[in-house]
C-alpha positions as a printed NumPy array, in Angstrom:
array([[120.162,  94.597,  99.852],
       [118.42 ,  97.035,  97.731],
       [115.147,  96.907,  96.245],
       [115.433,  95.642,  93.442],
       [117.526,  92.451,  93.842],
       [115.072,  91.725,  96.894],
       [111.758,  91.951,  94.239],
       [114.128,  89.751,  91.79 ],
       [114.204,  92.492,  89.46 ],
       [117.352,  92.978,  87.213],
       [119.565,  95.683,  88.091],
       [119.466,  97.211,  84.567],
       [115.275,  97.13 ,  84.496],
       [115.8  ,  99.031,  88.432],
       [117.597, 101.737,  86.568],
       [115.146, 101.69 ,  83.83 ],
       [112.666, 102.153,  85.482],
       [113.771, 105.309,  88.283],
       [114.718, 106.625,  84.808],
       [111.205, 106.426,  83.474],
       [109.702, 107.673,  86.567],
       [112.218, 110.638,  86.932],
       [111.28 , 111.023,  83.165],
       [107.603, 111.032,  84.337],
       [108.163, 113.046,  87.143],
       [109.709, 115.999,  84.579],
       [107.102, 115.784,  82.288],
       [103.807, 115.863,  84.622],
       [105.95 , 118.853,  86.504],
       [106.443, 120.435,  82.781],
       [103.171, 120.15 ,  81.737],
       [101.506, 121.446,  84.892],
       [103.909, 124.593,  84.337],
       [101.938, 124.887,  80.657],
       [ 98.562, 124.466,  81.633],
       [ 99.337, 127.211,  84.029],
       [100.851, 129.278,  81.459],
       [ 97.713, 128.498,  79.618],
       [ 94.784, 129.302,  82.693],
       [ 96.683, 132.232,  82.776],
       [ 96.72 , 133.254,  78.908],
       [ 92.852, 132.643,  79.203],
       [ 92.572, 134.847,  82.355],
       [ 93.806, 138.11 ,  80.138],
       [ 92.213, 137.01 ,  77.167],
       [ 89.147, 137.474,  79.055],
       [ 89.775, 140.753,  81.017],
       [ 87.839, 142.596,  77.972],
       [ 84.701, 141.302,  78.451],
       [ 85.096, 142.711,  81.942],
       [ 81.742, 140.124,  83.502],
       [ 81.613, 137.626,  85.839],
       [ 80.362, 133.723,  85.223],
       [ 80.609, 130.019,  86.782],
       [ 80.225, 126.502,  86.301],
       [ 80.616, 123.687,  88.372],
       [ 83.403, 121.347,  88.906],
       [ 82.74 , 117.72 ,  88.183],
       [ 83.719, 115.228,  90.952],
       [ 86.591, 117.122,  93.   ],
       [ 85.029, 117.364,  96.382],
       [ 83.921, 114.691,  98.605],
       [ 79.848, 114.994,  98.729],
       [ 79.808, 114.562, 102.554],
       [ 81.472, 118.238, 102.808],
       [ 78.059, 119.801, 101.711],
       [ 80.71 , 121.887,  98.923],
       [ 79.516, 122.152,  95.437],
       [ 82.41 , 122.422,  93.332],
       [ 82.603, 125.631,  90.859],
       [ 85.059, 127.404,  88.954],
       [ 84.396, 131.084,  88.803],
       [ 85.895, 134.298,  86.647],
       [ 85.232, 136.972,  88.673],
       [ 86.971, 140.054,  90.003],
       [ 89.634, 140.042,  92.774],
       [ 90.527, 143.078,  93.764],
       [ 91.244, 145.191,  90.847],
       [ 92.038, 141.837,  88.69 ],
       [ 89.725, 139.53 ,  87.12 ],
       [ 90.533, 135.889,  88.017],
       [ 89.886, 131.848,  87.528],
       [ 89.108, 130.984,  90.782],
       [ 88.266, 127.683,  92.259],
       [ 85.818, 127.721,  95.135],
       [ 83.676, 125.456,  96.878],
       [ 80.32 , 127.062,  98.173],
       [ 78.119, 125.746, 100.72 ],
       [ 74.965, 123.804,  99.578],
       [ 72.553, 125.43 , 101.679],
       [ 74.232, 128.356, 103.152],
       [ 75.626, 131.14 , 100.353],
       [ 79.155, 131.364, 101.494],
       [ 82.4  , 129.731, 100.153],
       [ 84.11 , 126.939, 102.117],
       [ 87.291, 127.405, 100.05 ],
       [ 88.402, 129.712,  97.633],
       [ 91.854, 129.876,  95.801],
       [ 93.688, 130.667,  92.568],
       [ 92.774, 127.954,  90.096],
       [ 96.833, 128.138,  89.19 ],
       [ 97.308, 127.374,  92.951],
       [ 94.682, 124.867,  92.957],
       [ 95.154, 120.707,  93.011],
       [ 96.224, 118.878,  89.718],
       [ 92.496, 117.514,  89.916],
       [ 90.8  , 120.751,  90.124],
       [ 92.891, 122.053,  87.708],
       [ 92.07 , 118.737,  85.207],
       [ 88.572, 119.299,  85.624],
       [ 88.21 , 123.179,  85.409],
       [ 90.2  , 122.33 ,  81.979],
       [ 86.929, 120.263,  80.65 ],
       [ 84.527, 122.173,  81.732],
       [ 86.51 , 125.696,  80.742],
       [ 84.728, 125.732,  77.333],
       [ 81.583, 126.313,  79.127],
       [ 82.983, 129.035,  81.357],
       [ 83.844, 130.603,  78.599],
       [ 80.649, 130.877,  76.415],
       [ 78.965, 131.807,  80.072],
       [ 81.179, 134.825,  80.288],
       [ 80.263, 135.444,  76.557],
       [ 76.403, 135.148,  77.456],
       [ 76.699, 137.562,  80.411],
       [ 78.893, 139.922,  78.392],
       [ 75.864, 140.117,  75.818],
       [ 73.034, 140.455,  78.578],
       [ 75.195, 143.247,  80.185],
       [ 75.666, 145.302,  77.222],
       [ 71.958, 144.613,  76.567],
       [ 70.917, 146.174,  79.985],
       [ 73.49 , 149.497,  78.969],
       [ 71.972, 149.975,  75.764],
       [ 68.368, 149.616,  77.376],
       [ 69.604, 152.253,  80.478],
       [ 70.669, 154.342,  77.518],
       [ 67.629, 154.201,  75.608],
       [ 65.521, 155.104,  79.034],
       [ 67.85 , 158.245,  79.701],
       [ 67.898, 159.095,  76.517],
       [ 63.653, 159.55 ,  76.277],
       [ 63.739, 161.51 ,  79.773],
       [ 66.381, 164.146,  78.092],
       [ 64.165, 164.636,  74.868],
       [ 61.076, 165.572,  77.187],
       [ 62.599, 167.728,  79.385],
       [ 63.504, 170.959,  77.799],
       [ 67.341, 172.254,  76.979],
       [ 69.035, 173.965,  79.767],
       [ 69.797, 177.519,  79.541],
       [ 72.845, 178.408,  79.257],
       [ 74.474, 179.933,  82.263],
       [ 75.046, 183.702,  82.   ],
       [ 78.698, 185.079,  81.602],
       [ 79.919, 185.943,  85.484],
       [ 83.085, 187.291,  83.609],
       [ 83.229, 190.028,  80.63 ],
       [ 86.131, 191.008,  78.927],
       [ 84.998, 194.433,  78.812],
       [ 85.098, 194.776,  82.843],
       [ 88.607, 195.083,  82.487],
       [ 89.869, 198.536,  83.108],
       [ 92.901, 199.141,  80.222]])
């Protein structure tokens, strides 16, 4: 006896219903595959401003694993990534560390929220960075106008040591 005549459920609603959740099934799977697309889209949007920056993760780890939860953009290599990670509370190394494409559903809901705020961190950094440059600059630039001009190095090579 199948499942459904044993719950008393009519076999038209049974096949109703493993339609639905098929239908379910699709469009979570779909969606996923978009948000993806999207984390990904926002990953090379934000290649130009070339900084790192975090926030944290609400409610995605269990507190007794002494994780915080954060999702990062930071370099990888020669790429600059969304990563999810989960560092240590008291020591300064990372428990976990993946993708945030090849992350959970859940991590990826959450880093979705709180991306906004990733975003205008990276921004923030961005500014302070190009802040510091201009300052290095400035300093460089006021050591070169004290010291005086080099002099140019003298010919090694004339035109006119050539016997023709």
């Amino acid at each position: 006896m199948n499942d459904s005549k044993r719950r008393g459920v009519p076999p038209g609603r049974a096949m109703q219903a493993q339609k639905s959740h098929s239908s379910l099934a699709a469009t979570l799977g779909r969606d996923l595959d978009v948000l993806n697309e999207r984390f990904l889209e926002v990953e090379r949007r934000l290649q130009q401003f070339g900084v790192a920056a975090s926030v944290r993760l609400p409610d995605v780890c269990d507190p007794s694993d002494n994780g915080v939860p954060l999702l990062f953009f930071e370099k990888q290599g020669s790429r600059w990534r969304l990563i999810f990670a989960v560092e240590h509370v008291v020591e300064e190394r990372r428990l976990r560390e993946e993708a945030l494409v090849n992350a959970s559903r859940a991590v990826r809901v959450a880093a979705a929220i709180v991306l906004p705020q990733l975003v205008e961190s990276v921004e923030e950094n961005a500014a302070r960075e190009v802040w510091a440059v201009q300052e290095a600059l400035a300093a460089v630039d006021a050591v070169l106008l004290k010291l005086p001009p080099k002099e140019p190095e003298p010919d090694t090579f004339n035109d006119d040591d050539i016997p023709f």
